[in-house]
VOPAGU-2260 file (C-alpha; in pm, 1 decimal, decimal comma):
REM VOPAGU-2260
SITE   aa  ch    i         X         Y         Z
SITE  UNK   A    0       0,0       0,0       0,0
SITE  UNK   A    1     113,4     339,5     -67,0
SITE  UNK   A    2      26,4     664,2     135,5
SITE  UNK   A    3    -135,5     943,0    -121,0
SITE  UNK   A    4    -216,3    1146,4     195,4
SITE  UNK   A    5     -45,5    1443,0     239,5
SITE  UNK   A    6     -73,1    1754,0     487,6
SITE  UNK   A    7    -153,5    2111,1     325,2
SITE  UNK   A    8     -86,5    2453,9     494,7
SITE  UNK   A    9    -125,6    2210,9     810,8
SITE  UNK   A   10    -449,5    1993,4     705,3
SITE  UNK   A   11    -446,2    1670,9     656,2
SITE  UNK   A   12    -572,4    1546,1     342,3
SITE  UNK   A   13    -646,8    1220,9     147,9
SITE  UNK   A   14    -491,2    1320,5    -176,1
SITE  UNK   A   15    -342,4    1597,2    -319,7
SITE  UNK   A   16    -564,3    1626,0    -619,7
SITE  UNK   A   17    -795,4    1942,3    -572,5
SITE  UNK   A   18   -1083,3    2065,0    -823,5
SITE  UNK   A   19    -961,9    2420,3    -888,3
SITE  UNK   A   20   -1189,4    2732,2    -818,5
SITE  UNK   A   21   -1380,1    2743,8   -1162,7
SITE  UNK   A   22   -1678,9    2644,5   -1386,4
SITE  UNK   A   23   -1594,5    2262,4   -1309,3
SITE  UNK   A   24   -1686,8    2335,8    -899,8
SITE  UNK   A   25   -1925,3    2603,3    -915,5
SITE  UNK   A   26   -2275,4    2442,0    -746,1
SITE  UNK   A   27   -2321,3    2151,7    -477,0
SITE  UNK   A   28   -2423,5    1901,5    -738,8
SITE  UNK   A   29   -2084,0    1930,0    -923,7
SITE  UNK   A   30   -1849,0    1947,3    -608,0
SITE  UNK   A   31   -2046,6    1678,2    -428,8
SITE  UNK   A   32   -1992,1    1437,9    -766,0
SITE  UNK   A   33   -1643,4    1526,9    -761,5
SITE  UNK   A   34   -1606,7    1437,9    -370,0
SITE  UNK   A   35   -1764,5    1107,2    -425,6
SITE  UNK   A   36   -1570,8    1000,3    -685,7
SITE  UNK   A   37   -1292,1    1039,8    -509,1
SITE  UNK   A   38   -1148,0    1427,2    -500,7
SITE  UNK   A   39    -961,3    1522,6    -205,8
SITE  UNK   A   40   -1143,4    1848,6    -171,6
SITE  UNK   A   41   -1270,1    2132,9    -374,9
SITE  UNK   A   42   -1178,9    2457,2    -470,6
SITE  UNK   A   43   -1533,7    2620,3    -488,8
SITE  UNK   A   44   -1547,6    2934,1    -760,3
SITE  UNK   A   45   -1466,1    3262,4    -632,9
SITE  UNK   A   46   -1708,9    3415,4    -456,2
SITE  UNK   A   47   -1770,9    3801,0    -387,7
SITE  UNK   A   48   -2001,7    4044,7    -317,9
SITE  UNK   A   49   -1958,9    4108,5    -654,6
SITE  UNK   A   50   -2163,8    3877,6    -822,1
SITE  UNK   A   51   -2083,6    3828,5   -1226,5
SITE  UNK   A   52   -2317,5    3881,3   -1574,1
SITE  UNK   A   53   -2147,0    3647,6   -1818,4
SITE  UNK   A   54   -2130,7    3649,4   -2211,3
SITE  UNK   A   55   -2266,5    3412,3   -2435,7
SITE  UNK   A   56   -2084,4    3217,6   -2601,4
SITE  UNK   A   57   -1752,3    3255,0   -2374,3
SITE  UNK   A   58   -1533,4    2976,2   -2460,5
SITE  UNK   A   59   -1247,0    2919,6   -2712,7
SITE  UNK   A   60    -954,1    2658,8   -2792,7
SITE  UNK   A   61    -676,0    2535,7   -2975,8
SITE  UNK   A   62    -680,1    2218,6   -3071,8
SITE  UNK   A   63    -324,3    1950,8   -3117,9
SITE  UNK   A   64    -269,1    1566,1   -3180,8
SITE  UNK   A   65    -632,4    1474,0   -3186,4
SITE  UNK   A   66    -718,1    1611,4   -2830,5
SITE  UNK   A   67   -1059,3    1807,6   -2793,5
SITE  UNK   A   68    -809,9    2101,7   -2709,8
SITE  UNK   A   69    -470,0    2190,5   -2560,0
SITE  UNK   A   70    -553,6    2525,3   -2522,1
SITE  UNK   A   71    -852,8    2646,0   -2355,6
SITE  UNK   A   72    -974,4    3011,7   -2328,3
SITE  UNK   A   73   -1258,5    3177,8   -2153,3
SITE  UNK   A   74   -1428,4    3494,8   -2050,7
SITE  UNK   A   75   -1613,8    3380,2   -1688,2
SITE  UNK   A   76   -1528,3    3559,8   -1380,2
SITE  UNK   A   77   -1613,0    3500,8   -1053,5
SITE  UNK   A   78   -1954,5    3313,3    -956,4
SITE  UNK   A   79   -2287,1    3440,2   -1088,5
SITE  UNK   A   80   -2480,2    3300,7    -816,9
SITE  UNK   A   81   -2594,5    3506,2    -494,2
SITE  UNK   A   82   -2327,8    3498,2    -214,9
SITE  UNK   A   83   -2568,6    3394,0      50,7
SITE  UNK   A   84   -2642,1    3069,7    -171,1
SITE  UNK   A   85   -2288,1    2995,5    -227,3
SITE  UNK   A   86   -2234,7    3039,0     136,5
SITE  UNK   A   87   -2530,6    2773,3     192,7
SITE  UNK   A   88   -2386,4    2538,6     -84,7
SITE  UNK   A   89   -2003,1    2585,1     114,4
SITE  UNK   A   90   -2227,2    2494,6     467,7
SITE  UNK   A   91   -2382,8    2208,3     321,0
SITE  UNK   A   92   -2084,8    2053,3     131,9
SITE  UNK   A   93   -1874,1    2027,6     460,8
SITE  UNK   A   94   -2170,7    1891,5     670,6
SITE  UNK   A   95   -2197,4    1613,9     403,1
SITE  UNK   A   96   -1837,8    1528,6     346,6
SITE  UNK   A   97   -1668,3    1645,6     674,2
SITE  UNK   A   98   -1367,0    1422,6     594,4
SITE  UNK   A   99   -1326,0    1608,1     241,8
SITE  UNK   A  100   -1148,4    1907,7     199,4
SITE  UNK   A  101   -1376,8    2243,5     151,6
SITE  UNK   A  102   -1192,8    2551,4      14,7
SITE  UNK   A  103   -1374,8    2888,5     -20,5
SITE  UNK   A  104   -1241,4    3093,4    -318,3
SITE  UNK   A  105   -1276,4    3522,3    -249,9
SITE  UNK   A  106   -1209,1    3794,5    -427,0
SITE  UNK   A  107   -1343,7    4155,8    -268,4
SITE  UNK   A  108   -1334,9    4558,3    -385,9
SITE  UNK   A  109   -1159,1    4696,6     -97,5
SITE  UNK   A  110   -1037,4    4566,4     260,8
SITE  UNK   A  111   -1378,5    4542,9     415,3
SITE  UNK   A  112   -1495,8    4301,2     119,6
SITE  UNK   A  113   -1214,2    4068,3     159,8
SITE  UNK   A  114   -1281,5    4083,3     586,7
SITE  UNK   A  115   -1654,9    4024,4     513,4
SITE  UNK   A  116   -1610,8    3734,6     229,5
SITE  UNK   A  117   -1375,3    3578,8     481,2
SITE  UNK   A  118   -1573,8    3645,6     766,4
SITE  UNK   A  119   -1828,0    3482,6     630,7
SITE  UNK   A  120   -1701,2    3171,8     434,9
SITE  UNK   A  121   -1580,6    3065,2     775,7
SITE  UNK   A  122   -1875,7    3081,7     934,5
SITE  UNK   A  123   -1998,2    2883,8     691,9
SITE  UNK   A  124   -1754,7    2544,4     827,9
SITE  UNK   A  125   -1539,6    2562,1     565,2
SITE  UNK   A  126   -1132,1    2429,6     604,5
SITE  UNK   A  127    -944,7    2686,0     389,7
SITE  UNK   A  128    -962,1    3044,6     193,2
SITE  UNK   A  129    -807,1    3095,0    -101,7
SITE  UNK   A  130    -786,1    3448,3    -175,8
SITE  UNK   A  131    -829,5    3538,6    -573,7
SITE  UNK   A  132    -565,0    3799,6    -695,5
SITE  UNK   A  133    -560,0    3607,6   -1023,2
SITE  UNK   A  134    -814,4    3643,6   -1254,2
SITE  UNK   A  135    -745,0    3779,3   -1597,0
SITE  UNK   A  136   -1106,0    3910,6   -1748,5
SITE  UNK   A  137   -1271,1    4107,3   -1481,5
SITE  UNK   A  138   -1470,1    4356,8   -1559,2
SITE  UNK   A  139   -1399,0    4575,4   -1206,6
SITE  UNK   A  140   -1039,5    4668,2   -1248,0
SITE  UNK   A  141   -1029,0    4711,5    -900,0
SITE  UNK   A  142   -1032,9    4337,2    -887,1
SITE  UNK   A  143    -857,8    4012,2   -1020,8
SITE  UNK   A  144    -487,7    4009,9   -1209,5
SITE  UNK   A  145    -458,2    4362,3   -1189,0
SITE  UNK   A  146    -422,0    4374,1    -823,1
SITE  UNK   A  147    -217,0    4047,5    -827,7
SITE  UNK   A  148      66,3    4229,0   -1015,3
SITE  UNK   A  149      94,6    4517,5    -690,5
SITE  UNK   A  150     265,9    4345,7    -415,4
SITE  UNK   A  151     140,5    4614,8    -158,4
SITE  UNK   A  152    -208,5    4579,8    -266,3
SITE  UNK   A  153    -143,3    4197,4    -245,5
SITE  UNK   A  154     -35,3    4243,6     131,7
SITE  UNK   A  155    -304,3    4482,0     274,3
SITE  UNK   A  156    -589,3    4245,8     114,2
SITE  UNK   A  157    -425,9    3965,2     268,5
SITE  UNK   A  158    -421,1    4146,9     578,7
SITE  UNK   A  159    -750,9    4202,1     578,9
SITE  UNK   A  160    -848,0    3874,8     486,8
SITE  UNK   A  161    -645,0    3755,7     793,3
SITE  UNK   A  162    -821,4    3962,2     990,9
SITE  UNK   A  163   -1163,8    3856,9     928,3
SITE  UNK   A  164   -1082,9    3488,4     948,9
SITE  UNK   A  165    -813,3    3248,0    1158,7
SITE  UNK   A  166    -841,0    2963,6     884,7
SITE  UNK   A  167    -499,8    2876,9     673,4
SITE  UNK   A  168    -508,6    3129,0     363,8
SITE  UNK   A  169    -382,1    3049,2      29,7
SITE  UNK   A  170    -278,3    3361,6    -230,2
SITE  UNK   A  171    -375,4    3272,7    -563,5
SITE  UNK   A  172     -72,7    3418,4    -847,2
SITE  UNK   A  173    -106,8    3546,6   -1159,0
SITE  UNK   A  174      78,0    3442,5   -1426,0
SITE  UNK   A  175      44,3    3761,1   -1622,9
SITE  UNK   A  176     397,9    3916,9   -1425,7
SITE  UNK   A  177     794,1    3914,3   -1501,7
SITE  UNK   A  178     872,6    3811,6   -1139,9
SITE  UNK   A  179     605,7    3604,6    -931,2
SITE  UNK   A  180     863,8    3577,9    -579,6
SITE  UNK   A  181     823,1    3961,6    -467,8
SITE  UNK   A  182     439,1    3904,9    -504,1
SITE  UNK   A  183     409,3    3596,7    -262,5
SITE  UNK   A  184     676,6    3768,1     -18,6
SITE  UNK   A  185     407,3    4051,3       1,8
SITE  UNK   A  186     134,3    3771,5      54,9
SITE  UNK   A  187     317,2    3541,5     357,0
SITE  UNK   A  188     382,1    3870,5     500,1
SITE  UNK   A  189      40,2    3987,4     467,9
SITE  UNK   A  190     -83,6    3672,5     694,3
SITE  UNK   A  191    -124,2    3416,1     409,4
SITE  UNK   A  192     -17,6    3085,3     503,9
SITE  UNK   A  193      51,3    2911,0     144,7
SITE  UNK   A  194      53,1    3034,7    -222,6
SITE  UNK   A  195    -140,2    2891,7    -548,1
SITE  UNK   A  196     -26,3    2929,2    -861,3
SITE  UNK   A  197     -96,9    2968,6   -1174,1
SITE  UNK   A  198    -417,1    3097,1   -1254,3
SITE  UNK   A  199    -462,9    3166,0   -1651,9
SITE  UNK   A  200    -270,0    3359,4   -1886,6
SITE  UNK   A  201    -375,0    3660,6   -2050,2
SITE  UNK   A  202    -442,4    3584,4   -2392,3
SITE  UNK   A  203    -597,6    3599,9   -2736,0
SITE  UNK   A  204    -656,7    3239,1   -2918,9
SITE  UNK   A  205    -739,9    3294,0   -3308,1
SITE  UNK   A  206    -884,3    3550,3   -3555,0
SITE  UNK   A  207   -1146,1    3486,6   -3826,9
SITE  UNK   A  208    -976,4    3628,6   -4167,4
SITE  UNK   A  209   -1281,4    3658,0   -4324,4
SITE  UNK   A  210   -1476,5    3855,2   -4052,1
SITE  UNK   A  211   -1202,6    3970,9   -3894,6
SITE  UNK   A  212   -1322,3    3901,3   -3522,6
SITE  UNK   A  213   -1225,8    3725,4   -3296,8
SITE  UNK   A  214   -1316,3    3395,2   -3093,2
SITE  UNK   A  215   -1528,4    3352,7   -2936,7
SITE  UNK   A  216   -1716,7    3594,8   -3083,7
SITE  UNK   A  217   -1972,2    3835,6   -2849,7
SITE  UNK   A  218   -2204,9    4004,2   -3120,1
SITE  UNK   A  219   -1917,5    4048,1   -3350,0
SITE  UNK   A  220   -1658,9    4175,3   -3083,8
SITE  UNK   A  221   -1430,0    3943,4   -2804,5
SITE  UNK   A  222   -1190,3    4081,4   -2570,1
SITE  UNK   A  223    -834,2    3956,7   -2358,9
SITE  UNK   A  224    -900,2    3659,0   -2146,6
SITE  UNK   A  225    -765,3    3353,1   -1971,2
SITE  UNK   A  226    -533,3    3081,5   -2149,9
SITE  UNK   A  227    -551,2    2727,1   -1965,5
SITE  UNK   A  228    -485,3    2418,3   -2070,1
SITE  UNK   A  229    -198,2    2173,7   -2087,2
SITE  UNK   A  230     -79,2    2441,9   -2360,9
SITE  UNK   A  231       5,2    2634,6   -2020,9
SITE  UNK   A  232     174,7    2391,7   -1798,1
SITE  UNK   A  233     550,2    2442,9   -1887,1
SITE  UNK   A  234     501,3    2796,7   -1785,2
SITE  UNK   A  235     275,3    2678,7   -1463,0
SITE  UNK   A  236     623,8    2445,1   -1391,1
SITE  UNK   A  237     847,7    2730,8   -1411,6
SITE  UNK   A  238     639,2    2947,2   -1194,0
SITE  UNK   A  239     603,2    2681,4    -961,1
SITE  UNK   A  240     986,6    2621,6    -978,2
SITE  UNK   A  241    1045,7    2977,0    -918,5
SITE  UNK   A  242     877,9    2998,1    -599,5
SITE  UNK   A  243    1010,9    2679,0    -455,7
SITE  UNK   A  244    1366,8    2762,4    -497,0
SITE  UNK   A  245    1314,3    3147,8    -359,8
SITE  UNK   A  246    1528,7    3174,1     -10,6
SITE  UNK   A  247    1227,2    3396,6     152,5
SITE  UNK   A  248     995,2    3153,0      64,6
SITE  UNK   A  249    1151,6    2825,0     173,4
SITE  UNK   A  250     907,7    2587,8     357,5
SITE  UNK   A  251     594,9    2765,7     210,0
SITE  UNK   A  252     284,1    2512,4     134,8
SITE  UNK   A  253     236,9    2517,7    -265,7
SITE  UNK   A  254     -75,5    2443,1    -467,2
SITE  UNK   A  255      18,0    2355,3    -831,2
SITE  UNK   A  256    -230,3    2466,3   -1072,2
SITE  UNK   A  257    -201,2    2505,6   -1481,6
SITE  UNK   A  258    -232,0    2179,6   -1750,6
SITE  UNK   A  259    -221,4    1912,4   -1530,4
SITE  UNK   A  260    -480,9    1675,4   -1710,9
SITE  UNK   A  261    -318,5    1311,1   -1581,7
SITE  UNK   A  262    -116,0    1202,0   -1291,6
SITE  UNK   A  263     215,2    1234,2   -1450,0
SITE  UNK   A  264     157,7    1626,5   -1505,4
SITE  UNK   A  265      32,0    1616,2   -1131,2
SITE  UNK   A  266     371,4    1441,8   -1043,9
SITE  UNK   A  267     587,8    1698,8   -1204,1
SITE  UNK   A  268     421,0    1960,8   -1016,3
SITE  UNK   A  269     460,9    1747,3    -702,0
SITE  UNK   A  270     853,2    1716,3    -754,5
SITE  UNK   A  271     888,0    2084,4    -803,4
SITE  UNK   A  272     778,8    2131,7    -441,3
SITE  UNK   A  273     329,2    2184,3    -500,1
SITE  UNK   A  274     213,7    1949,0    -165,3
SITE  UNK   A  275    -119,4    2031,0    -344,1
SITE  UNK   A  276    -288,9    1988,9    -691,4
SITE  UNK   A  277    -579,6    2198,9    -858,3
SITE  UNK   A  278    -761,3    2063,8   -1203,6
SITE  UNK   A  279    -967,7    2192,9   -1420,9
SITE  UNK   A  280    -915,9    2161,4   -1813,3
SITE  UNK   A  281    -907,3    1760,7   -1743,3
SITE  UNK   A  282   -1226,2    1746,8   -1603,7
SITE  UNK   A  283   -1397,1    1947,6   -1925,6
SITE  UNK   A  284   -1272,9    1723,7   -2119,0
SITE  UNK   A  285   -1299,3    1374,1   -1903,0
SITE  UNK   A  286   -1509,2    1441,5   -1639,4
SITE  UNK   A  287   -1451,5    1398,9   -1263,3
SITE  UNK   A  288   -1419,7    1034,1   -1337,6
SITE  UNK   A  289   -1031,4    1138,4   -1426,4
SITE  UNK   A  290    -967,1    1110,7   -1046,3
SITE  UNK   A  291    -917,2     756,6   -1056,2
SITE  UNK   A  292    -668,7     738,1   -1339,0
SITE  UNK   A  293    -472,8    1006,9   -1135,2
SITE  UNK   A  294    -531,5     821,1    -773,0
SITE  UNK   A  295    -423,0     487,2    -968,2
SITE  UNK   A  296    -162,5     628,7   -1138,8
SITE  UNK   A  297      73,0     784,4    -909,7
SITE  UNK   A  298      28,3     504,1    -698,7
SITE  UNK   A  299     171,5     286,1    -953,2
SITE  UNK   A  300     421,0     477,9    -973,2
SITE  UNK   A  301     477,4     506,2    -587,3
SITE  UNK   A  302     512,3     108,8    -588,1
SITE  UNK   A  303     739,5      54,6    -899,9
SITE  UNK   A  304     980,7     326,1    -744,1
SITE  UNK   A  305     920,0     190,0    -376,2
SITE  UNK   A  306     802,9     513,1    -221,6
SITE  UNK   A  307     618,5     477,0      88,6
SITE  UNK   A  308     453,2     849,0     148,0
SITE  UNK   A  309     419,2    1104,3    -109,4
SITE  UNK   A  310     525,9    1370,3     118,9
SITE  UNK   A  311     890,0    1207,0      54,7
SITE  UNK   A  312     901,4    1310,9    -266,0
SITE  UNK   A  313     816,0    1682,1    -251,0
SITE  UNK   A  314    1007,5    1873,8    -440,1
SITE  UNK   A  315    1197,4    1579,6    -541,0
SITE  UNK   A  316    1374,3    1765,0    -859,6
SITE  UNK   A  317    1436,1    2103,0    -706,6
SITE  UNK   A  318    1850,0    2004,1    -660,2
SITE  UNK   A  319    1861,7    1871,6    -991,4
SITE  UNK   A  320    1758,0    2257,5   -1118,9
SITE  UNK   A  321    2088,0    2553,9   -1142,0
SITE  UNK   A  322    2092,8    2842,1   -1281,1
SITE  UNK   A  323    2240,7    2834,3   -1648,5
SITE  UNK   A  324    2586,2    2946,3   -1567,0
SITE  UNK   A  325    2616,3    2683,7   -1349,5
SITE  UNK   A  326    2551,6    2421,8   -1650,5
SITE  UNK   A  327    2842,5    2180,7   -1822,3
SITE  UNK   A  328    2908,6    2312,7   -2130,8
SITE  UNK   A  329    3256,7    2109,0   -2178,5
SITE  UNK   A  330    3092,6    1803,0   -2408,6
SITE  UNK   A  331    2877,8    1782,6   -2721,7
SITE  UNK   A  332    2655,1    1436,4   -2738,1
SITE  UNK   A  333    2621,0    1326,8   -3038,1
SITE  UNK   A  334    2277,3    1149,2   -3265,1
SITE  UNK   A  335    2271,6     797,1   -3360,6
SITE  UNK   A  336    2065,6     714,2   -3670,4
SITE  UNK   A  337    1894,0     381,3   -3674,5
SITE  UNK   A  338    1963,7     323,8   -4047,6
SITE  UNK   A  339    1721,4       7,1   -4061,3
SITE  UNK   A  340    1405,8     202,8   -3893,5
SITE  UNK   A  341    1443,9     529,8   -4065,7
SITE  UNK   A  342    1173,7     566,2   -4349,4
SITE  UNK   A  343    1362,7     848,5   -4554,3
SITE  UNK   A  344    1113,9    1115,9   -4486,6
SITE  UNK   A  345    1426,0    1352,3   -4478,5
SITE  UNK   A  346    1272,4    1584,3   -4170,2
SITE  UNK   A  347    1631,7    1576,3   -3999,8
SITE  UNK   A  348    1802,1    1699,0   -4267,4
SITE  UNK   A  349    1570,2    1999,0   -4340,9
SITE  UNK   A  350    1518,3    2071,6   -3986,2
SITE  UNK   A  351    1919,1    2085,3   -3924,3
SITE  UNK   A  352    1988,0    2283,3   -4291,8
SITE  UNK   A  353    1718,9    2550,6   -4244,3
SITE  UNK   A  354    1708,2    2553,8   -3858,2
SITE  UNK   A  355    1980,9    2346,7   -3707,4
SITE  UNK   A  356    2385,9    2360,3   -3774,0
SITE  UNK   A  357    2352,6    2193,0   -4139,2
SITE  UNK   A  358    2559,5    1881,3   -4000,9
SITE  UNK   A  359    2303,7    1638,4   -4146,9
SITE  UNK   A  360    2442,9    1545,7   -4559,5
SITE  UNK   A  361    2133,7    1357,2   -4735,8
SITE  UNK   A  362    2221,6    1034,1   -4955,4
SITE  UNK   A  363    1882,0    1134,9   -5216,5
SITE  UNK   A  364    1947,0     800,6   -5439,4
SITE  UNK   A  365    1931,4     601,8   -5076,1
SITE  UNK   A  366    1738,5     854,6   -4891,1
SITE  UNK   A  367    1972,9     819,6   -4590,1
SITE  UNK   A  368    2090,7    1112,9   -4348,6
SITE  UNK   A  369    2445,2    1063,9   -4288,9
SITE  UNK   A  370    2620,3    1278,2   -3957,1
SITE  UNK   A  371    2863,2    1535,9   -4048,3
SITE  UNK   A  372    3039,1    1528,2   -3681,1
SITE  UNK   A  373    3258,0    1811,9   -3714,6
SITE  UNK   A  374    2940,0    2069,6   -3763,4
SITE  UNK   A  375    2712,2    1897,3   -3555,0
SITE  UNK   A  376    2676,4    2047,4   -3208,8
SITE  UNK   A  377    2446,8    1813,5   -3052,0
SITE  UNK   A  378    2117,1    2040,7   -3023,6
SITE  UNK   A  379    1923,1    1667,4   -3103,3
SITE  UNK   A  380    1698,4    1897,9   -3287,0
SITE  UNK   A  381    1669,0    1593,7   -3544,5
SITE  UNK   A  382    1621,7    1354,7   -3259,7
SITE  UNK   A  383    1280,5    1584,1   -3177,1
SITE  UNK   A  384    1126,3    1596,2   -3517,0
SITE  UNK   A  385    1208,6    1253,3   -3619,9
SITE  UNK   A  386     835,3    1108,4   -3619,8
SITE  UNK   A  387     959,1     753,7   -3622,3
SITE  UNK   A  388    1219,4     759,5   -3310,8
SITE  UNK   A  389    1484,6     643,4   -3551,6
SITE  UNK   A  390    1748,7     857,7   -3381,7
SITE  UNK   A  391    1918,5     790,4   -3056,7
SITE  UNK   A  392    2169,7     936,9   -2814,0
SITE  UNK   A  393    2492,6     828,6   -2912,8
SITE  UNK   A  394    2838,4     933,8   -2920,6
SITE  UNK   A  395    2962,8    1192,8   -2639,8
SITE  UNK   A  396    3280,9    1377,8   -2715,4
SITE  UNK   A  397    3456,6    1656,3   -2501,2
SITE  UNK   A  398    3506,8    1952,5   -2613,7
SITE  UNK   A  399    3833,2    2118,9   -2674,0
SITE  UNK   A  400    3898,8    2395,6   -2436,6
SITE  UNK   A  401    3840,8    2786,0   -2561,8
SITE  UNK   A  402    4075,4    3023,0   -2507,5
SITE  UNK   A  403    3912,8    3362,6   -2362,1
SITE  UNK   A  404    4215,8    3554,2   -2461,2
SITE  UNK   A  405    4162,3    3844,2   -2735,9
């Protein structure tokens, strides 16, 4: 057997794998599916005083390899339902599934709206806050990624938050910034106890030529909204990576969050130091059902690597991460081409002539690539854009030593 349970900003939980504050946890039916299936809590969408008109239709993606999408983009903001009967829905999810974790998702106007909304959510029984400075397309510019990019704002909100309520608090960061670390500084020191990240990435998705609008298209007009997806998760990783290996934050509880749609993208976030999990895009396009591949998954994994806890492999990778000047640069590796599986399609040789080092020479009677060694540098740019794997690591040579004298 193999321990999935892990404690979060000091709760204990069954799993890490969270349903993330949006349109996939936004009534009681939804979360309290989710929880039976096997979700170790919820993220419930961000509540306010605030409460949100939407646009019809509000959805767009980009679709790759056959999926439904791999980018996802949408216009929704915070919940459109009454906060008193989100507060109810919060009350009655943790009476029926006390052992499950219930997170209440706020975003407020001004310092007494964050007090109030936290305030409130914990009278309502609920086990954690996660305050919203994250979201990309609100209409109130008083609220959402605009205030996530102003540290001090960041700070007095969390303040006030923490002033209103005594439960753990988790900052939600937005992508849409240079630097994320002086951001959740401002946040711990403001009384948060843990920071999410990412939340989606400001973006457009694709323009009709013909009509020249764009999608998805509001009466003939669109606007700058929120990327998700697993398009997004290699910048969700570096974020997440970035806040891990910052000195003032070391030790702070992490919540992953950005293209994790199976339990290997959940481990990666897990190895770069999230204790926690949020999903979203995989449920759109799997359903809450998805849970089980995940639960079964990284316990699979767990066994064939004997690991006995999860929490001994959190932020696993971080050592195995330097900064770039800190990278060998003294040897070149070089390809191997698998003569007998290559099919002659030739993609090696035009990706290394027109984007490479030109250290591919083409046989065209044979249709062979043969390796010119002395250009070749060992990018393995023809290794990536082989579509039958018919190039391997090979060959690894040390470089001769450069002299820095002028």
């Amino acid at each position: 057997m193999r321990d999935l349970s892990i404690h979060f900003c000091g709760i204990p939980c069954e799993n890490p794998f969270f349903l993330s504050s949006s349109c996939v946890a936004g009534n009681y039916n939804m979360c309290a599916n989710a929880l039976q299936m096997g979700w170790g809590g919820i993220v419930y969408k961000t509540i306010g005083f605030f409460q949100a008109d939407e646009v019809s239709p509000r959805f767009d993606t980009l679709e790759s390899d056959g999926l439904p999408f791999s980018g996802f983009r949408n216009l929704e903001q915070i919940s459109d339902h009454p906060l008193e009967e989100n507060l109810n829905i919060l009350k009655q999810l943790k009476q029926d599934f006390p052992q499950k974790i219930i997170v209440s998702s706020i975003m407020g106007n001004n310092e007494e709206e964050w007090a109030q909304l936290a305030s409130l959510s914990e009278k309502a029984g609920v086990d954690m806050l996660e305050l919203n400075f994250s979201c990309p397309q609100m209409t109130i510019k008083s609220m959402g990624s605009d205030i996530g990019q102003d540290a001090g704002l960041v700070k007095k909100y969390c303040q006030a938050a923490r002033k209103g309520s005594k439960l753990p608090l988790l900052a939600k960061m937005t992508p849409n910034i240079g630097s994320m670390e002086p951001v959740a500084i401002a946040a711990m020191e403001g009384g948060a106890n843990g920071i999410s990240a990412i939340n989606t990435i400001k973006s457009i998705t694709r323009i009709n030529p013909d009509q020249y609008t764009a999608y998805p298209n509001i009466d003939g007009k669109s606007s700058v909204s929120g990327y998700s997806g697993k398009a997004i998760k290699p910048i969700a990783l570096r974020f997440i990576h970035d806040l891990a290996k910052c000195p003032d934050l070391k030790g702070v509880p992490l919540s992953g969050i950005g293209g994790i749609e199976t339990w290997r993208d959940a481990l990666e976030f897990i190895l770069l130091g999230s204790s926690n999990v949020q999903v979203t895009t995989a449920v759109m396009q799997y359903g809450y059902r998805i849970i089980e591949d995940m639960i079964s998954g990284l316990t699979t994994y767990m066994e064939e690597k004997n690991i006995l806890n999860l929490s001994d492999i959190v932020g696993a990778s971080l050592p195995h991460f330097v900064p770039s000047n800190q990278l060998r640069r003294d040897y070149k590796i070089l390809p191997e081409f698998d003569q007998k599986a290559c099919v002659g399609c030739g993609r090696c040789y035009l990706s290394c002539r027109d984007g490479g080092h030109q250290a591919i020479e083409w046989q065209s009677i044979q249709r062979k690539p043969i390796l010119n060694k002395k250009n070749c540098v060992g990018c393995h740019l023809c290794k990536i854009v082989c579509p039958v794997q018919a190039i391997h690591t090979g060959e690894r040579i040390e470089k001769a030593r450069k002299s820095n004298s002028i």
